[in-house]
N, C-alpha and C positions, 0 to 999 in steps of 0.2 A: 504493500500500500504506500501510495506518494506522502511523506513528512506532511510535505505543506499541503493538500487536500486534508488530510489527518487534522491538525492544527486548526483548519477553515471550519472544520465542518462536521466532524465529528467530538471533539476535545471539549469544546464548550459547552455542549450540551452533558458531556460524560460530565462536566466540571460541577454545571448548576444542579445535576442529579444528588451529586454527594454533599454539596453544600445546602444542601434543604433538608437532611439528618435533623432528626430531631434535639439532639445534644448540640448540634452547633446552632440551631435556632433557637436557643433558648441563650448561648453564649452571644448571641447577636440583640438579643431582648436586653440585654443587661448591660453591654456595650453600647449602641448606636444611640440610645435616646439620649444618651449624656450629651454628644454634641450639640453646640450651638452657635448665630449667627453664620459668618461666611467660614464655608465648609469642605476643604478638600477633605474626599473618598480616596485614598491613594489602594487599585486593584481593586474598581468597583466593578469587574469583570460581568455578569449577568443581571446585576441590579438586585441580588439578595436582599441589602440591608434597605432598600430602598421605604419597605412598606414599616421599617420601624425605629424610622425619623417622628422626631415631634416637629411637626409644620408651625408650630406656633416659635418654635423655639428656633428656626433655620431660616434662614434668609435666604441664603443658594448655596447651591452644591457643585464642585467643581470634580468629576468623576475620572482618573484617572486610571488608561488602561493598553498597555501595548497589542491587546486581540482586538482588532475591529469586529471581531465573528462573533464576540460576546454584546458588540453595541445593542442591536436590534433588539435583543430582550431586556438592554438593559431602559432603553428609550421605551420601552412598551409603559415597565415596569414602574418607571419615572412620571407616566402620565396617568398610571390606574391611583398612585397615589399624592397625586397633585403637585408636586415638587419641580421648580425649578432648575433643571441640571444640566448644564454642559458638560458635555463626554468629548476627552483630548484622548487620541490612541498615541500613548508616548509610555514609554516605562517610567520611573518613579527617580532614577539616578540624575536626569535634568528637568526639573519640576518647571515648565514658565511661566509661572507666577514671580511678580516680585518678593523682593524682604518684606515678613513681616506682613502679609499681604491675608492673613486667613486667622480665624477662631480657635477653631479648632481642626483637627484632624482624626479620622478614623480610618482607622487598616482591621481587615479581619481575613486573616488566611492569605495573605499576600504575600508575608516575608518568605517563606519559605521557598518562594519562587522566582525573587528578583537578584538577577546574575551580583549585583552589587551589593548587600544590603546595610552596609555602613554608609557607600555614597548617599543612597537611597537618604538615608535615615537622617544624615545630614541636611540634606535636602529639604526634607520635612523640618526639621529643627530652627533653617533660614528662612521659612514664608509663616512659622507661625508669628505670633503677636508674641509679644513678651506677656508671660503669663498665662499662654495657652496650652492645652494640652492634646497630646496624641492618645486620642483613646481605643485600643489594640486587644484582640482576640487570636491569637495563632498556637499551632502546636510546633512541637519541636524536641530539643534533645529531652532524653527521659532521666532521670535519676537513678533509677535501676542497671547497673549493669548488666546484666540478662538482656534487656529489652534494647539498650545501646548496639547491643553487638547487632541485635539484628535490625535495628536501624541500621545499621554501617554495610552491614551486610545486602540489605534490598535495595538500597541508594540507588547505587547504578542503572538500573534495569527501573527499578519507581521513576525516578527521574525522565525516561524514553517515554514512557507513555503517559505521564501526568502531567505536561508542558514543564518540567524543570522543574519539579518540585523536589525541596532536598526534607527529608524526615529528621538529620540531627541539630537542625540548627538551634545554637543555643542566644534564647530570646534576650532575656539579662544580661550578657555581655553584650550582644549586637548594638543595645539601646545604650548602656554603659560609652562604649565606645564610640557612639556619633553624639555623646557630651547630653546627653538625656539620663535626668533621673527619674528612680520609680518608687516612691514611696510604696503607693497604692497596686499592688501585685499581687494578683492572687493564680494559683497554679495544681496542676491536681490533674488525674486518668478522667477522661470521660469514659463514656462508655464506647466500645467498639477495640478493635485490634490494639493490642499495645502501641505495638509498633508506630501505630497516627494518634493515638490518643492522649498523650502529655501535651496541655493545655497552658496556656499561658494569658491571662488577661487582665487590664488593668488600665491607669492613668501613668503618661508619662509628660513630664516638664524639662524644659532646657535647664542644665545645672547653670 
């Protein structure tokens, strides 16, 4: 099968399949509403988080996302639940927004797939506001050594068919390191395979 057919046409729909899991919807319930005023989505891929914005509390949302193949659903989804949202197909490593230019920020399930994620995260850290936060839902490296190895182990081959998704990454340095603290972190197995289910979610601020 051709990559980039695979990518167009198939992927995104495999993608918004598993991202409507009932445990990651409920980690999106407890995420998304937090945000408010002007709104980068950084890997608003199918428009999941869309229906669980508070409209009173957002002014717009700026949706970023390198699949164009996930726009149309995300555009559907942006209009069933009344929101204003511009959708840029750009990865997240050069955000074009100015400094300082956004509210807040929410990522849910995105790091684990952007080639960069320190640039990335940088990037996020210079268009928010002073005093805003990245409010973030992702899984990643596990605590258990058991469960690391075979993170380590399925990587390679996860990775081919899930757009570049990596299973070890570790969330609290990543955030650490692009000069973002986290007071407010909370982390824990959801339910489903180990191997995808060490969760990570919380508020993050520029140190």
């Amino acid at each position: 099968m051709d990559a980039g057919w695979y990518e167009r046409h198939v992927l995104p729909y495999l993608i918004d399949f598993a991202c409507g899991f009932a445990p990651i919807r409920r980690m999106r319930e407890q995420i998304v509403p937090r945000a408010h005023g002007r709104v980068l989505e950084v890997g608003i891929g199918t428009g999941r988080n869309l229906a669980h914005y508070d409209n009173a509390r957002v002014t717009r949302i700026v949706g970023l996302d390198p699949g164009p193949g996930m726009h149309r659903l995300a555009e559907r989804r942006a209009r069933r639940a009344g929101l204003d949202v511009e959708l840029i197909a750009l990865s997240a490593e050069r955000i074009p927004l100015p400094d300082a230019s956004v509210d807040s920020i929410v990522m849910t399930y995105t790091l684990c797939s952007i080639a960069d994620p320190v640039a990335a995260l940088a990037e996020m850290r210079r268009v928010l506001v002073p005093g805003g936060n990245l409010y973030f839902s992702e899984h990643g490296l596990a605590p258990d050594e058991s469960v690391r190895r075979w993170q380590r182990r399925l990587q390679p081959r996860w990775s081919r068919i899930a757009g570049g998704c990596h299973l070890d990454r570790d969330i609290p340095a990543l955030l650490g390191a692009a000069g973002f603290r986290c007071p407010d972190l909370h982390a824990g197995y959801l339910s489903g395979p180990k191997f995808l289910a060490y969760n990570y979610r919380g508020a993050a601020a520029a140190r």
